[in-house]
mmJSON file of the N, C-alpha and C atoms, coordinates in Angstrom:
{"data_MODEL":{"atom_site":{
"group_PDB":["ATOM","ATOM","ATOM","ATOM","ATOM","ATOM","ATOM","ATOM","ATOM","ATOM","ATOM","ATOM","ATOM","ATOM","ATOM","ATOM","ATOM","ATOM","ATOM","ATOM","ATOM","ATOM","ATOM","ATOM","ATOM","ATOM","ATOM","ATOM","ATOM","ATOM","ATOM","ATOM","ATOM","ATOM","ATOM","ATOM","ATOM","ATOM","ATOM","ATOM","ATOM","ATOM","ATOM","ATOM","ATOM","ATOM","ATOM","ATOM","ATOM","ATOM","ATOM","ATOM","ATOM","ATOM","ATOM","ATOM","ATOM","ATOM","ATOM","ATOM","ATOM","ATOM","ATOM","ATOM","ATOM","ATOM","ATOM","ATOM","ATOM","ATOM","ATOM","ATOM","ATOM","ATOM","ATOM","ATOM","ATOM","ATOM","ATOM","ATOM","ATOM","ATOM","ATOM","ATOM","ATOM","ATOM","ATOM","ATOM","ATOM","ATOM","ATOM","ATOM","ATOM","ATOM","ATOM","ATOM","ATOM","ATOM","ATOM","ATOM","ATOM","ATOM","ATOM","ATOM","ATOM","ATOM","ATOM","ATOM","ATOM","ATOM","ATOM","ATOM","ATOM","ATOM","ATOM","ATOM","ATOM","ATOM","ATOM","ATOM","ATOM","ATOM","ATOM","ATOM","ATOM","ATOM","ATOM","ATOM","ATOM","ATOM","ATOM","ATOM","ATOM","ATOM","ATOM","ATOM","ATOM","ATOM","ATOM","ATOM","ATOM","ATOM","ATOM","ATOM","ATOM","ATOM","ATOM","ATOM","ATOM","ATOM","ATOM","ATOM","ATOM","ATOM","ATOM","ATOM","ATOM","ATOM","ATOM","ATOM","ATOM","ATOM","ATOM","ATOM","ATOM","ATOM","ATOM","ATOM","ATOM","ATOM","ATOM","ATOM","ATOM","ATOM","ATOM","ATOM","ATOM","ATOM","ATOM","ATOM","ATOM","ATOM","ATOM","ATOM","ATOM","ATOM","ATOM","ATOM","ATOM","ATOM","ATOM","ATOM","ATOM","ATOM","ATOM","ATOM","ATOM","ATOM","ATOM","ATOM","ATOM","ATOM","ATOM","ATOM","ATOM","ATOM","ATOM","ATOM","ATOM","ATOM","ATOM","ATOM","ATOM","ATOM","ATOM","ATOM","ATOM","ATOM","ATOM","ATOM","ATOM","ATOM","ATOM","ATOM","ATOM","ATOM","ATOM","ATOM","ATOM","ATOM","ATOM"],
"id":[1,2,3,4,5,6,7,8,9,10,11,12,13,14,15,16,17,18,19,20,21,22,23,24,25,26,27,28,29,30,31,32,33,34,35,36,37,38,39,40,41,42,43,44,45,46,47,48,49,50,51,52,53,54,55,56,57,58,59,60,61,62,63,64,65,66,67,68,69,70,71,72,73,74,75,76,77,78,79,80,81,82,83,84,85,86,87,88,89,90,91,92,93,94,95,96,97,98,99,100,101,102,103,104,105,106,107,108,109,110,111,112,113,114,115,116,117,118,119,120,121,122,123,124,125,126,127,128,129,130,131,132,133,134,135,136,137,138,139,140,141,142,143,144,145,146,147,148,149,150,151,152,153,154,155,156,157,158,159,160,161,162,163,164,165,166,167,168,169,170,171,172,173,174,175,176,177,178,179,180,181,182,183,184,185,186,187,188,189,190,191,192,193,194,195,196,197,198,199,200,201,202,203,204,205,206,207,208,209,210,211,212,213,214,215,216,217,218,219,220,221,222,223,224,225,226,227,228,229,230,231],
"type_symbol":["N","C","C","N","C","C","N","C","C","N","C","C","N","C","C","N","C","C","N","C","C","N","C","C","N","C","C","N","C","C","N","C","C","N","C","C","N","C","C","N","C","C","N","C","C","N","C","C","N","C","C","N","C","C","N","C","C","N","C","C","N","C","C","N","C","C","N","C","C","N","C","C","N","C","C","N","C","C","N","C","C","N","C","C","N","C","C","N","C","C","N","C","C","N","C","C","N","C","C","N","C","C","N","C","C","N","C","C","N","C","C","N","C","C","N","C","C","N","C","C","N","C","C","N","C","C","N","C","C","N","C","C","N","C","C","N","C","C","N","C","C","N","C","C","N","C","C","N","C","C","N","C","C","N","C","C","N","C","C","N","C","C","N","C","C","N","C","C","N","C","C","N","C","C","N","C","C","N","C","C","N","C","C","N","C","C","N","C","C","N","C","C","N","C","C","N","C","C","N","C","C","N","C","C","N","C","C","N","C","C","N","C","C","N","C","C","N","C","C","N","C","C","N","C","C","N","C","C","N","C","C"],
"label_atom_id":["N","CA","C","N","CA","C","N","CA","C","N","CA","C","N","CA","C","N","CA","C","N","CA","C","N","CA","C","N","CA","C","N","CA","C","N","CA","C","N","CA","C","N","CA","C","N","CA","C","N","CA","C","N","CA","C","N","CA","C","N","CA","C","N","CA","C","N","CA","C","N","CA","C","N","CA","C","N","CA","C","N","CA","C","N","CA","C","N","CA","C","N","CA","C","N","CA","C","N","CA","C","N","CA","C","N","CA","C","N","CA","C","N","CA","C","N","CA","C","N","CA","C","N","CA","C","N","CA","C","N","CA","C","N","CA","C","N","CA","C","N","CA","C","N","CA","C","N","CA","C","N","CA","C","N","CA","C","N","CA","C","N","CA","C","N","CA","C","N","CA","C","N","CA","C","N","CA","C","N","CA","C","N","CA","C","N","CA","C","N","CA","C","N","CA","C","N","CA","C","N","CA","C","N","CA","C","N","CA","C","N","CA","C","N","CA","C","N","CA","C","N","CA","C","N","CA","C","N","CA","C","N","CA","C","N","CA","C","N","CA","C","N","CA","C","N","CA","C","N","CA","C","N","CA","C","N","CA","C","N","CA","C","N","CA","C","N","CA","C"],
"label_alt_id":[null,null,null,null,null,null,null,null,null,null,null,null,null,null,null,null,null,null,null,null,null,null,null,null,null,null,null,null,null,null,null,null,null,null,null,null,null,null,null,null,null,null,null,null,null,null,null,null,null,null,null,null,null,null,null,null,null,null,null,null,null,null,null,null,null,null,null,null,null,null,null,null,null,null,null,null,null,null,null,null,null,null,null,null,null,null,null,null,null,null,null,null,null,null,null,null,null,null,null,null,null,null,null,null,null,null,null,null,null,null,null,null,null,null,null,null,null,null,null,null,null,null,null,null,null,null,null,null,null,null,null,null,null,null,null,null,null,null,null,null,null,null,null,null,null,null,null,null,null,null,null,null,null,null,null,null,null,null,null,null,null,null,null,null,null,null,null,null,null,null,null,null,null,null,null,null,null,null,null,null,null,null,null,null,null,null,null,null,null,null,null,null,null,null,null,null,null,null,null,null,null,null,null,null,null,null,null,null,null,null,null,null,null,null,null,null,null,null,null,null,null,null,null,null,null,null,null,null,null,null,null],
"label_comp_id":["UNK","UNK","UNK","UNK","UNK","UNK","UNK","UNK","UNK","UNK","UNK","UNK","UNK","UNK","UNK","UNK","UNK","UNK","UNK","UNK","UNK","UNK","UNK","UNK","UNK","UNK","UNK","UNK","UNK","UNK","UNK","UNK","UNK","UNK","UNK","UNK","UNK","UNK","UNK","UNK","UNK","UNK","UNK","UNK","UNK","UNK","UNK","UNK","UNK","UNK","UNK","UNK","UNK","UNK","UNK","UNK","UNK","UNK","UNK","UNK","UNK","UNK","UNK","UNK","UNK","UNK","UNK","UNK","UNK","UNK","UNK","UNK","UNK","UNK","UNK","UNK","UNK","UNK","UNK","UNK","UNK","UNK","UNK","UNK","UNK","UNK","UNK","UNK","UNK","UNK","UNK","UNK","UNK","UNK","UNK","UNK","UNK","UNK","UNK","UNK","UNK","UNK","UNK","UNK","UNK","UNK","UNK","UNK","UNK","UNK","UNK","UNK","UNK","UNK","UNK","UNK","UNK","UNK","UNK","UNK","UNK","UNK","UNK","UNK","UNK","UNK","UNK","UNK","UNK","UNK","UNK","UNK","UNK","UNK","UNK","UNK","UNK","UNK","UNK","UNK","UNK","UNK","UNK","UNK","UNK","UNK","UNK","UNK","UNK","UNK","UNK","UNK","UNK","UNK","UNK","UNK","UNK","UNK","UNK","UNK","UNK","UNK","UNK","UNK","UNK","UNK","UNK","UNK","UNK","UNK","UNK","UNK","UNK","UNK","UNK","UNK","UNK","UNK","UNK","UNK","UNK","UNK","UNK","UNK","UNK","UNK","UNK","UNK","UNK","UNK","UNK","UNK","UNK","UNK","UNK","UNK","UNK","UNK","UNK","UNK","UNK","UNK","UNK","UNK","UNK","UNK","UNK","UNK","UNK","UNK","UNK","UNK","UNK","UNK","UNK","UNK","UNK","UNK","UNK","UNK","UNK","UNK","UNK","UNK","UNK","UNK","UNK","UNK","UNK","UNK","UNK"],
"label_asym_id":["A","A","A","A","A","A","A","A","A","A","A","A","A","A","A","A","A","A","A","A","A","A","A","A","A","A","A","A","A","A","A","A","A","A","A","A","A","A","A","A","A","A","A","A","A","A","A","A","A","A","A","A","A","A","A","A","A","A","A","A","A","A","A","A","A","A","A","A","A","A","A","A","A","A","A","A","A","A","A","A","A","A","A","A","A","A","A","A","A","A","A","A","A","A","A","A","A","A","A","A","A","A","A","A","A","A","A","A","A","A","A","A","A","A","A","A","A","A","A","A","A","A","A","A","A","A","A","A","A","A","A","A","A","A","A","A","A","A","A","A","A","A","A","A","A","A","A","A","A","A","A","A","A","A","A","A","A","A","A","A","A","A","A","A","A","A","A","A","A","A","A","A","A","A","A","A","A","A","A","A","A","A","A","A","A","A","A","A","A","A","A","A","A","A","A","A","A","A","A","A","A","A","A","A","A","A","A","A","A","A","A","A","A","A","A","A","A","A","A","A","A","A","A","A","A","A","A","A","A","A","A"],
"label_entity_id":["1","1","1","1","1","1","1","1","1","1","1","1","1","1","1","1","1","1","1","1","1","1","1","1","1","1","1","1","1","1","1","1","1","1","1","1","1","1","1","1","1","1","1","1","1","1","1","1","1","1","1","1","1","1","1","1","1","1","1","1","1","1","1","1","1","1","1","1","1","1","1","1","1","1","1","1","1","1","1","1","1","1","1","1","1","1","1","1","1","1","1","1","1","1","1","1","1","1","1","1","1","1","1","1","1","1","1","1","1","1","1","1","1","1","1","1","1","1","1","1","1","1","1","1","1","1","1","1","1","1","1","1","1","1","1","1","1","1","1","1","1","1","1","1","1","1","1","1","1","1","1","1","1","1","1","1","1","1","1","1","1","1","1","1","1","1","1","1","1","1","1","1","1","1","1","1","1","1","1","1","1","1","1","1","1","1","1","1","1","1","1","1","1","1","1","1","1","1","1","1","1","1","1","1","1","1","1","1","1","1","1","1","1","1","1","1","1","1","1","1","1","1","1","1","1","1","1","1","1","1","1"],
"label_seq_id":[1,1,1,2,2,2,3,3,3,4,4,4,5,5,5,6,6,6,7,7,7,8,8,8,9,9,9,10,10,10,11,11,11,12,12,12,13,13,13,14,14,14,15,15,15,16,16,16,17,17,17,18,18,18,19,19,19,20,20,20,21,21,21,22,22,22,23,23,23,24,24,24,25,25,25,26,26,26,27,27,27,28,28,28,29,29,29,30,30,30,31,31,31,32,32,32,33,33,33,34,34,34,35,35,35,36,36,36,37,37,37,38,38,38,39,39,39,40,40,40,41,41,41,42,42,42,43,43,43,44,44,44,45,45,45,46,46,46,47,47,47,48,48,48,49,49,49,50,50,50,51,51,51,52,52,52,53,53,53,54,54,54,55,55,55,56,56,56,57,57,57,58,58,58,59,59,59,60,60,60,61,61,61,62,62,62,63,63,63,64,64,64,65,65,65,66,66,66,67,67,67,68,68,68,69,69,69,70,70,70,71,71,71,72,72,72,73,73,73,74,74,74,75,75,75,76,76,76,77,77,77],
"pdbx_PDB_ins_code":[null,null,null,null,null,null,null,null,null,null,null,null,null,null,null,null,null,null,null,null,null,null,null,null,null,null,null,null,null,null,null,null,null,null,null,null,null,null,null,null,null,null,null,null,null,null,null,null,null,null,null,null,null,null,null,null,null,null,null,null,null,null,null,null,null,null,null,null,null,null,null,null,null,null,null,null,null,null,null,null,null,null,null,null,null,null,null,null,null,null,null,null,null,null,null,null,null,null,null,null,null,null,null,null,null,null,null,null,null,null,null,null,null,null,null,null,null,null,null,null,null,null,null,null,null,null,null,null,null,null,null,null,null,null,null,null,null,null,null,null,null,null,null,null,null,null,null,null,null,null,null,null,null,null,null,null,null,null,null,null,null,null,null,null,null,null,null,null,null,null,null,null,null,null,null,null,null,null,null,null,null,null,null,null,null,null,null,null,null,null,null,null,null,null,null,null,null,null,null,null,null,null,null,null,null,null,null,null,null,null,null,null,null,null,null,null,null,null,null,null,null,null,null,null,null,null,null,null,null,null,null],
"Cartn_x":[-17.019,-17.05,-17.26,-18.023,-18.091,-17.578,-16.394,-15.881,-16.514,-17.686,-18.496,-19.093,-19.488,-20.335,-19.22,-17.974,-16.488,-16.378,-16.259,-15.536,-16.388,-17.657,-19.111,-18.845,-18.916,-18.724,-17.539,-16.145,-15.658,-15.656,-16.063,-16.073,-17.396,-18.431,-19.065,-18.598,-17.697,-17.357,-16.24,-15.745,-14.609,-15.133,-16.42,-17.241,-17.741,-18.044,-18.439,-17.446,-16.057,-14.919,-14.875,-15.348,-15.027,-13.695,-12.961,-11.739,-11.767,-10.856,-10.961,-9.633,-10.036,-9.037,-7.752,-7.08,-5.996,-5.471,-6.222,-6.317,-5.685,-7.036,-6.855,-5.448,-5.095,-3.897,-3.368,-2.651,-1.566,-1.687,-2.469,-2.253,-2.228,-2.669,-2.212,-1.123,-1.013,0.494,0.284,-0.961,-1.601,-2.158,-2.052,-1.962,-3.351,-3.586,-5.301,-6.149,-5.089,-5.45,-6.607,-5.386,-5.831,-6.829,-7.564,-8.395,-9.242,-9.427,-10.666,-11.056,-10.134,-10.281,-11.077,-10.715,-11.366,-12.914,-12.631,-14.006,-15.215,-15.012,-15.581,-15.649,-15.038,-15.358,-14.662,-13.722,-12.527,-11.841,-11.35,-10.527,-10.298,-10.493,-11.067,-9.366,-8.761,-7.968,-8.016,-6.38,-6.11,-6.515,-6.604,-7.123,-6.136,-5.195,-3.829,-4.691,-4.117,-4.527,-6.28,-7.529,-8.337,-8.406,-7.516,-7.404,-6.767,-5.601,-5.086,-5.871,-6.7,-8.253,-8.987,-9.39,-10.522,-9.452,-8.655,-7.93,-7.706,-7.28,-7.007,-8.933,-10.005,-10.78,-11.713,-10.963,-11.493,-12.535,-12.683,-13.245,-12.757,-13.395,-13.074,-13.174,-12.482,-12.511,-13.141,-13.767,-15.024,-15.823,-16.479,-17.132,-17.869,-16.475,-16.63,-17.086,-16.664,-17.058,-18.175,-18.742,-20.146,-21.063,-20.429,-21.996,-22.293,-21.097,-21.058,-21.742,-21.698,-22.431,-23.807,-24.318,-25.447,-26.423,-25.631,-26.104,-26.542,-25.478,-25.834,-27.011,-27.476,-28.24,-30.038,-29.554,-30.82,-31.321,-30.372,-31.032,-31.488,-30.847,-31.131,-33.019,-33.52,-34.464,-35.793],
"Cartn_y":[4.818,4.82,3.391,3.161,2.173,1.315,0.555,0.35,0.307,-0.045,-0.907,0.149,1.499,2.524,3.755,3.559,4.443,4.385,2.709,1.853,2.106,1.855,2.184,3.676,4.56,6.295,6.456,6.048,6.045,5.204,3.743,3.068,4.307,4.698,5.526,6.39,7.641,8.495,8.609,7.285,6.788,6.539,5.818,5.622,6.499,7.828,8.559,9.32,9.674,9.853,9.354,8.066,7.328,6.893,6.537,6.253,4.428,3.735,2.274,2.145,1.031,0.869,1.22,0.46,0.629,1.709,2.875,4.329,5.011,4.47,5.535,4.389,3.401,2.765,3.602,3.601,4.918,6.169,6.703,7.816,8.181,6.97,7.249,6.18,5.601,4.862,3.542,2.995,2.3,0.563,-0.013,-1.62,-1.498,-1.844,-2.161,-3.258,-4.003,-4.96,-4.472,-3.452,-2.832,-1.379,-1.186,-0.124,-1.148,-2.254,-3.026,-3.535,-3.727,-4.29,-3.034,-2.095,-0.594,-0.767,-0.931,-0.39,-1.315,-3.339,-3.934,-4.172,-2.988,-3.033,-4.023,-4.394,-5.567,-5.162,-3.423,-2.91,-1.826,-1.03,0.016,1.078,2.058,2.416,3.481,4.246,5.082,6.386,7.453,8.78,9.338,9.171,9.724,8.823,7.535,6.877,7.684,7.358,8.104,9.471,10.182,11.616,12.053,10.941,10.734,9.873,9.378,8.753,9.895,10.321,11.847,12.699,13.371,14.308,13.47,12.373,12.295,12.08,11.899,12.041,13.204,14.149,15.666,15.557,15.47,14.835,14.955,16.271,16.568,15.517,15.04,14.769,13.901,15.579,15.66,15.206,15.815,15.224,13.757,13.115,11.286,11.094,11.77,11.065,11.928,12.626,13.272,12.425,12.251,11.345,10.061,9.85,8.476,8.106,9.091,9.711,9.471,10.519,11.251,9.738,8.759,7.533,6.807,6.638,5.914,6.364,7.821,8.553,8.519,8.283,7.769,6.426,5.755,4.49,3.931,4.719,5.0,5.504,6.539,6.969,6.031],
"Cartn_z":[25.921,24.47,23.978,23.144,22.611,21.355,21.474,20.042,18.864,18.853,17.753,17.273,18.36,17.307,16.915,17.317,17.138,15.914,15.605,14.509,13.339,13.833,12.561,11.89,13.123,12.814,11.342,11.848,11.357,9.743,9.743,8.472,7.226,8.155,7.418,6.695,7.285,7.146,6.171,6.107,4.628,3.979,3.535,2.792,1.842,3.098,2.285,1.746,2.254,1.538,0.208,-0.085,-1.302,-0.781,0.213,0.407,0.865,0.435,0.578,2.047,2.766,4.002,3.478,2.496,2.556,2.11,1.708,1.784,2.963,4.047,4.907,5.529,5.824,6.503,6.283,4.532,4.144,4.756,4.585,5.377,6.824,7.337,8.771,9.339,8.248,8.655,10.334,9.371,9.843,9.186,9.79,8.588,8.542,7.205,6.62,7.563,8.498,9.075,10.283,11.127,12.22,11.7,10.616,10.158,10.223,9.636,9.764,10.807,11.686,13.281,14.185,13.76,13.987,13.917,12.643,12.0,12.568,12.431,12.847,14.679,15.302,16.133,17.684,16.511,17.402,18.566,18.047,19.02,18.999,20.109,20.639,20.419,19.427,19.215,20.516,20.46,21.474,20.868,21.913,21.291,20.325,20.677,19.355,17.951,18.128,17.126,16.121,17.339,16.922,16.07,16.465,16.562,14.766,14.407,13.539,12.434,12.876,11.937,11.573,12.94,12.272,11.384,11.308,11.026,9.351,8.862,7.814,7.25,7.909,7.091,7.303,7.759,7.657,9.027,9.728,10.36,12.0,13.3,14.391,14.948,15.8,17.299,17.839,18.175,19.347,18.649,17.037,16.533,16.276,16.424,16.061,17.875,18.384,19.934,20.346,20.138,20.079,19.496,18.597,17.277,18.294,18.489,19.577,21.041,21.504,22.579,22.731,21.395,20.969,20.633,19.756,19.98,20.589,21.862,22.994,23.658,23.971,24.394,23.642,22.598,21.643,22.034,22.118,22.108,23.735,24.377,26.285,25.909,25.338,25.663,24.857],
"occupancy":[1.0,1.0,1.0,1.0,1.0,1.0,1.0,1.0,1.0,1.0,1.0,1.0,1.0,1.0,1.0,1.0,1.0,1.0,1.0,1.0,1.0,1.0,1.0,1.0,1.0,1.0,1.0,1.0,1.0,1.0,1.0,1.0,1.0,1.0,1.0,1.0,1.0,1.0,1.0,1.0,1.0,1.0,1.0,1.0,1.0,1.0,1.0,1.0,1.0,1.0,1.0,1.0,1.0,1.0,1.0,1.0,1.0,1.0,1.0,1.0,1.0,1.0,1.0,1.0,1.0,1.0,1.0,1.0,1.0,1.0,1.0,1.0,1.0,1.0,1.0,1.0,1.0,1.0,1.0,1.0,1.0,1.0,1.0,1.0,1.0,1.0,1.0,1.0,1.0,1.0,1.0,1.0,1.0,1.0,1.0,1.0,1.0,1.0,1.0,1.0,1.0,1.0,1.0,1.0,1.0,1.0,1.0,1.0,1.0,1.0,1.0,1.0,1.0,1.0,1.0,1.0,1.0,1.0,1.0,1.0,1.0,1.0,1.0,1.0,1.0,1.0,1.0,1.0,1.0,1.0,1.0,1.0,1.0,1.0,1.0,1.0,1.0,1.0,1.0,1.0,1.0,1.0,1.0,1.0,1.0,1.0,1.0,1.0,1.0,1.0,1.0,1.0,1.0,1.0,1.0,1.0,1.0,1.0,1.0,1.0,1.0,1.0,1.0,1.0,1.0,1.0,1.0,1.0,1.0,1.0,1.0,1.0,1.0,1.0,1.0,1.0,1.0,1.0,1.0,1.0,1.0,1.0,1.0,1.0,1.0,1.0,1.0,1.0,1.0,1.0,1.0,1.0,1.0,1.0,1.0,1.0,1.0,1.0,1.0,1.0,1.0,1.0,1.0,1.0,1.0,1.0,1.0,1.0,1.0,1.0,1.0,1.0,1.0,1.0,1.0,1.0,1.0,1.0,1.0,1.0,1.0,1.0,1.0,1.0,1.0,1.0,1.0,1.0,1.0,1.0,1.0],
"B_iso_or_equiv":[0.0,0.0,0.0,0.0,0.0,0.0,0.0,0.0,0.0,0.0,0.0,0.0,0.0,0.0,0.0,0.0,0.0,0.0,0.0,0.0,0.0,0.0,0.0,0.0,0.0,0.0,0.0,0.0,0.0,0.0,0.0,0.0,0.0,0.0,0.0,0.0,0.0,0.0,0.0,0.0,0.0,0.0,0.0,0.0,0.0,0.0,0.0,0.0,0.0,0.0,0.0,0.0,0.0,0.0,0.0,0.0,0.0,0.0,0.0,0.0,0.0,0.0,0.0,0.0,0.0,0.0,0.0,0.0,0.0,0.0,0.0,0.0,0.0,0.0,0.0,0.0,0.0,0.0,0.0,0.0,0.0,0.0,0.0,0.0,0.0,0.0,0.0,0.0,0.0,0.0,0.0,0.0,0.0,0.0,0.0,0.0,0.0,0.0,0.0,0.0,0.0,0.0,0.0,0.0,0.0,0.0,0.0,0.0,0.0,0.0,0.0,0.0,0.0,0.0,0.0,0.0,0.0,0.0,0.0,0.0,0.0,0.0,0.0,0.0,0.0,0.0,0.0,0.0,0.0,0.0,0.0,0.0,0.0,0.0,0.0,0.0,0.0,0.0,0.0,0.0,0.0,0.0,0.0,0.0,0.0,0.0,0.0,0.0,0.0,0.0,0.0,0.0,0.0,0.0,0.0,0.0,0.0,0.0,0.0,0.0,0.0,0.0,0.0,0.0,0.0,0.0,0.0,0.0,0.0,0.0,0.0,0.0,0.0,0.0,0.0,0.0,0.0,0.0,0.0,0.0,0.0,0.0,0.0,0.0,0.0,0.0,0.0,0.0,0.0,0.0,0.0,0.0,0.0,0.0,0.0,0.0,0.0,0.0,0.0,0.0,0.0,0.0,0.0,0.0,0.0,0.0,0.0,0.0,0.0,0.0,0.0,0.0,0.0,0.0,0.0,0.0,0.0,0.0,0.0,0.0,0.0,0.0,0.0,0.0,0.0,0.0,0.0,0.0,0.0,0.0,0.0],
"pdbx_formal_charge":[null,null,null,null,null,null,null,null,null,null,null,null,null,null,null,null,null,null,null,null,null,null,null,null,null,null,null,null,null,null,null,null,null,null,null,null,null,null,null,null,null,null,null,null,null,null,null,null,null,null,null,null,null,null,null,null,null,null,null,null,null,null,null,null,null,null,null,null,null,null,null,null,null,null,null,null,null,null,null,null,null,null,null,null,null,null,null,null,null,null,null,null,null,null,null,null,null,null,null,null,null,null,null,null,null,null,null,null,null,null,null,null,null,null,null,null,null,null,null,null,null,null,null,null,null,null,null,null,null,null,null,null,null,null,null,null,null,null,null,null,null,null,null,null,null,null,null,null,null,null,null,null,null,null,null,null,null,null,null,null,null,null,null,null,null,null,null,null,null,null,null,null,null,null,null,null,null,null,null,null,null,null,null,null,null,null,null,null,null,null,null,null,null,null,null,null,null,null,null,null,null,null,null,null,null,null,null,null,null,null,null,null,null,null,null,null,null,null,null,null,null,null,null,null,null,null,null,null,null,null,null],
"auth_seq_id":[1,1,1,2,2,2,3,3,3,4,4,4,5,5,5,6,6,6,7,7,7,8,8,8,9,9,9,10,10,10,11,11,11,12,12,12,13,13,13,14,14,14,15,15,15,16,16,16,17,17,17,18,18,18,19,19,19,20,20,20,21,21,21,22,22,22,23,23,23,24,24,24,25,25,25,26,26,26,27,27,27,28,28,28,29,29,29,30,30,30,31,31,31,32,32,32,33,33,33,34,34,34,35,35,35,36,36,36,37,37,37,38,38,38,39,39,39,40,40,40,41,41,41,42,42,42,43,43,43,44,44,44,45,45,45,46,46,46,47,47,47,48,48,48,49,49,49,50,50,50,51,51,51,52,52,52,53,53,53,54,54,54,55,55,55,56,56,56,57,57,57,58,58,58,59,59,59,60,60,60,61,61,61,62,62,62,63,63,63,64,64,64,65,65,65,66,66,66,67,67,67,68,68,68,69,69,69,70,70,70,71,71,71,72,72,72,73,73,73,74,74,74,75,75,75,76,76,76,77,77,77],
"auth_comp_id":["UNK","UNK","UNK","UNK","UNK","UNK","UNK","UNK","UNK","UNK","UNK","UNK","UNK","UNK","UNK","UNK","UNK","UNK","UNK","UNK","UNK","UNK","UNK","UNK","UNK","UNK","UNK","UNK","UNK","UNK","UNK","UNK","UNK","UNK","UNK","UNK","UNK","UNK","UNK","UNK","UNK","UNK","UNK","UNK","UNK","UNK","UNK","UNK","UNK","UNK","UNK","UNK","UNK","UNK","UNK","UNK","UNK","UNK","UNK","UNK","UNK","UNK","UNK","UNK","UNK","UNK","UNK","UNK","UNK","UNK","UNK","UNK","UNK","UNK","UNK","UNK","UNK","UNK","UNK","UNK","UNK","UNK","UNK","UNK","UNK","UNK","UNK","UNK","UNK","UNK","UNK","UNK","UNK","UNK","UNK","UNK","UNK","UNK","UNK","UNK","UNK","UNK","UNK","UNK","UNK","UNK","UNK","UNK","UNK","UNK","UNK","UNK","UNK","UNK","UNK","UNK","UNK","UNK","UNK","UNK","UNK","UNK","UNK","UNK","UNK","UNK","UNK","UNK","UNK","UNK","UNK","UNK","UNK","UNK","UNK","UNK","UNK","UNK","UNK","UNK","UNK","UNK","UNK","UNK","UNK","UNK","UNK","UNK","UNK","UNK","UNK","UNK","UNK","UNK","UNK","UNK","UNK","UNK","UNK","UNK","UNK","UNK","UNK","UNK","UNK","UNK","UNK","UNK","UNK","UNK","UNK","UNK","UNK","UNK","UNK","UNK","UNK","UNK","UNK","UNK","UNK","UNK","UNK","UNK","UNK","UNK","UNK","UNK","UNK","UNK","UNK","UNK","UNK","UNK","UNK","UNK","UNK","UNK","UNK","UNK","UNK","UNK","UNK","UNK","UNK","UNK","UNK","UNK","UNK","UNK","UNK","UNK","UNK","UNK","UNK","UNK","UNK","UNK","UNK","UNK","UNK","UNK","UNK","UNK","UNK","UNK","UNK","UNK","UNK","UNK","UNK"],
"auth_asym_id":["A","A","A","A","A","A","A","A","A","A","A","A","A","A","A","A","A","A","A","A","A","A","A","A","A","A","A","A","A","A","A","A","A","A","A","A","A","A","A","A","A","A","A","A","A","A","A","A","A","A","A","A","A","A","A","A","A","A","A","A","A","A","A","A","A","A","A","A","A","A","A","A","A","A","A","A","A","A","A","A","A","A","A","A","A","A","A","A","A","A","A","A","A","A","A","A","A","A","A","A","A","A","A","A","A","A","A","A","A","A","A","A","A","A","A","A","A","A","A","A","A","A","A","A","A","A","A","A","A","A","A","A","A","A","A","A","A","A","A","A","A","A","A","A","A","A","A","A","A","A","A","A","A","A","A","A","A","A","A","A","A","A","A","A","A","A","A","A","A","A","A","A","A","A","A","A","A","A","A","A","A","A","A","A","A","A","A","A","A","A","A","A","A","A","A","A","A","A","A","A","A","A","A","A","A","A","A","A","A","A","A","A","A","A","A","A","A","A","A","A","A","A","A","A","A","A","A","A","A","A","A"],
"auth_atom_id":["N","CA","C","N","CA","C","N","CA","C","N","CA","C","N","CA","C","N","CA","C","N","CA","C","N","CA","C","N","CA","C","N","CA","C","N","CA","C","N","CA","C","N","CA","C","N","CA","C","N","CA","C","N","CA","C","N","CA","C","N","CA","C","N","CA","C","N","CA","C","N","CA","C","N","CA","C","N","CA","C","N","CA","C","N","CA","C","N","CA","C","N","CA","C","N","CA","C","N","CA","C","N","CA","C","N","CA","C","N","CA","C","N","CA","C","N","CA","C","N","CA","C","N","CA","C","N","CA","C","N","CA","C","N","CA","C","N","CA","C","N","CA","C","N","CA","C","N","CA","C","N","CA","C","N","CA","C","N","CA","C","N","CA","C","N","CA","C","N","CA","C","N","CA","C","N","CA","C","N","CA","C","N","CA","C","N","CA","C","N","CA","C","N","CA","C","N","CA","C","N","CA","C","N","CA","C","N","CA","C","N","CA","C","N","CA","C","N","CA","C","N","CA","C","N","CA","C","N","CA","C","N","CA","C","N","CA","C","N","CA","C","N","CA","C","N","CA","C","N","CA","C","N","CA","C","N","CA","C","N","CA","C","N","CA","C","N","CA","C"],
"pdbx_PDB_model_num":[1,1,1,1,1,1,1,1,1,1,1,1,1,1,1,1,1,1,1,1,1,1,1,1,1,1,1,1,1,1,1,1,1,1,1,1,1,1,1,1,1,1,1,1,1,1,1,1,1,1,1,1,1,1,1,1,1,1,1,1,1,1,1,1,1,1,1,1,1,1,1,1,1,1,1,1,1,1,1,1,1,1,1,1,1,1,1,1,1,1,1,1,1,1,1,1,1,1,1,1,1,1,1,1,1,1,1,1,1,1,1,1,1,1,1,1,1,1,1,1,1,1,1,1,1,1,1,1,1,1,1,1,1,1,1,1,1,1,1,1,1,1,1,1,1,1,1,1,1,1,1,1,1,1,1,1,1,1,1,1,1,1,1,1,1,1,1,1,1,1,1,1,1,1,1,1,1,1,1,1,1,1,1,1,1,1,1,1,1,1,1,1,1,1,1,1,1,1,1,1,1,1,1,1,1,1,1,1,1,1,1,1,1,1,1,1,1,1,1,1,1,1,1,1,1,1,1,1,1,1,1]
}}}
């Protein structure tokens, strides 16, 4: 998995929430610090952690690690 296209998936997907970091921190009970460290790709969160990212932005799983995948695989061919 790659942090940088995890972190991207995710900053998108709040975006399009309309939701600002210190949004989603609150709700996952998470410092705005370490959502941006996420997002830019600093540091590669645990699957709980992950899991509790997708879930507060509606947002499967598998999904965020599919898109991620599906990426890497694009840019392979």
């Amino acid at each position: 998995m790659d942090k940088k296209i995890i972190g991207a998936a995710i900053k998108l997907k709040r975006r399009d929430k309309k939701m600002r970091q210190n949004e989603l921190a609150e709700k996952t009970s998470l410092s705005r610090n370490y959502i941006s460290d996420i997002e830019t790709g600093r540091y590669m969160p645990s699957v709980e952690t992950l899991a509790k990212i997708a879930t507060c932005l509606g947002m499967d799983l598998n999904t965020l690690l599919v898109s991620e995948i599906q990426d890497i695989i694009s840019v392979a061919d």
